[in-house]
N, C-alpha and C positions, 0 to 999 in steps of 0.2 A: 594849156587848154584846160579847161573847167570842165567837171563832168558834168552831164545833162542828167536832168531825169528819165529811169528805164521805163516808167509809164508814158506811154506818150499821151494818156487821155487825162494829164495834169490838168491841173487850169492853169498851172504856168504857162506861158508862151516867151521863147527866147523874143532877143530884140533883133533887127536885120542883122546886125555886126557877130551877134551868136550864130545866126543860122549861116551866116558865108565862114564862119571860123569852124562849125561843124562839117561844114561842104565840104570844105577845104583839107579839112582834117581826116572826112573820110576817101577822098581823092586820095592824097599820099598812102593814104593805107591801102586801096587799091592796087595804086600802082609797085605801091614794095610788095606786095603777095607778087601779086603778076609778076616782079624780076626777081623772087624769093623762087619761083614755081618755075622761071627758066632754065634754072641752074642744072634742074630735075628731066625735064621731060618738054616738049613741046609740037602739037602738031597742029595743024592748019585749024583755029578754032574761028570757031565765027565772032564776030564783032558782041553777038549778043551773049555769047556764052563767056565773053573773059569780060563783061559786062558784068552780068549775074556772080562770076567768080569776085571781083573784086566788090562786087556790092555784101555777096557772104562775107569776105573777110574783116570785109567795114563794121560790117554789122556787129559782129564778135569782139574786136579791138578800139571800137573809136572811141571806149572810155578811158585808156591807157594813153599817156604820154608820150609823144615820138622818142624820146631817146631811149625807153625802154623797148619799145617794139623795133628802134634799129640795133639796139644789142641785142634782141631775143631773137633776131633773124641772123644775124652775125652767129651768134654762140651757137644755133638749130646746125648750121651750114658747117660749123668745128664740128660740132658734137656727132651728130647725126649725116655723115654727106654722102648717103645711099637712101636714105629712105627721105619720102617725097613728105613736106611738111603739112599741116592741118591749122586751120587757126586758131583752135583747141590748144595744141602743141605751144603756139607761139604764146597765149594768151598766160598758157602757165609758167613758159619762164619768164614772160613778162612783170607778170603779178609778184613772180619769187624775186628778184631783183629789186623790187620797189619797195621801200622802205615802209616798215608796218605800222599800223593809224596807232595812236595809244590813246586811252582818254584820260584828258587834263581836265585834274578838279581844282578849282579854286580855293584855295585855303580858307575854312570857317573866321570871320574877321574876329580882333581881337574883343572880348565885349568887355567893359568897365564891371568892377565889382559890384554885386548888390549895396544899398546901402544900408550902414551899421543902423542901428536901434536909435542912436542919439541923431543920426541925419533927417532919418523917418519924423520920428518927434519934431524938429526942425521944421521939416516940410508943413507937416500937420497943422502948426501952430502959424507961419505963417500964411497959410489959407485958412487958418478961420477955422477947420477941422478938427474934431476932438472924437479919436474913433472911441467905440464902446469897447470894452473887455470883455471878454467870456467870464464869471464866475467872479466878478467885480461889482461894486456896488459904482452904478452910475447916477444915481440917487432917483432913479426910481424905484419904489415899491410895489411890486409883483406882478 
């Protein structure tokens, strides 16, 4: 998955196939909070409030890649398996996992040498061109 942009008031607009891979995308991350969250605690919630929970968690991770967010709930559950997870939590060992951006410069291309004094002159003479000198006599007088 692509990340989206965090301003939603871009002028980009995804195309249908982004917005159902975003849907999508924050659906599974719903639903792994929600069996991430069972492991911990669970009592009779109402439909709208493990709604709102999995929309939080959405919110926080759906720029993060599934295989990172299913090992950063895997390793939370090693590491941690008393205390109740945050998306916070998940998001950072997500982010730590994930291979760090670098920036790639393009190598400066190679450039061809100035050209010598006798190339110059060459050029000159076949264009017709005769530059003046500094401190030379081009035969005019004063």
């Amino acid at each position: 998955m692509t990340n989206l942009p965090a301003n939603p008031k871009s002028e980009w607009t995804p195309s249908l196939a982004e917005q159902e891979e975003r849907y999508n995308h924050r659906e599974w991350i719903g639903g792994r909070a929600l069996t991430l969250l069972n492991h911990y605690w669970r009592d009779d919630d109402p439909v709208e409030l493990t709604a709102a929970i999995g929309a939080d968690w959405a919110d926080v991770l759906e720029g993060l890649p599934r295989e990172y967010l299913q090992w950063a709930c895997v390793q939370y559950q090693r590491d941690e398996p008393r205390r109740k997870p945050t998306p916070g939590a998940i998001y950072k060992l997500a982010r730590g996992r994930m291979p760090k951006t670098r920036l790639v410069v393009d190598p400066e291309p190679e450039r061809e040498p100035p050209a010598t004094a006798e190339q110059a002159q060459a050029i000159c003479e076949e264009y017709g061109y005769s530059p003046k000198r500094f401190g030379g006599n081009d035969g005019n007088v004063g």
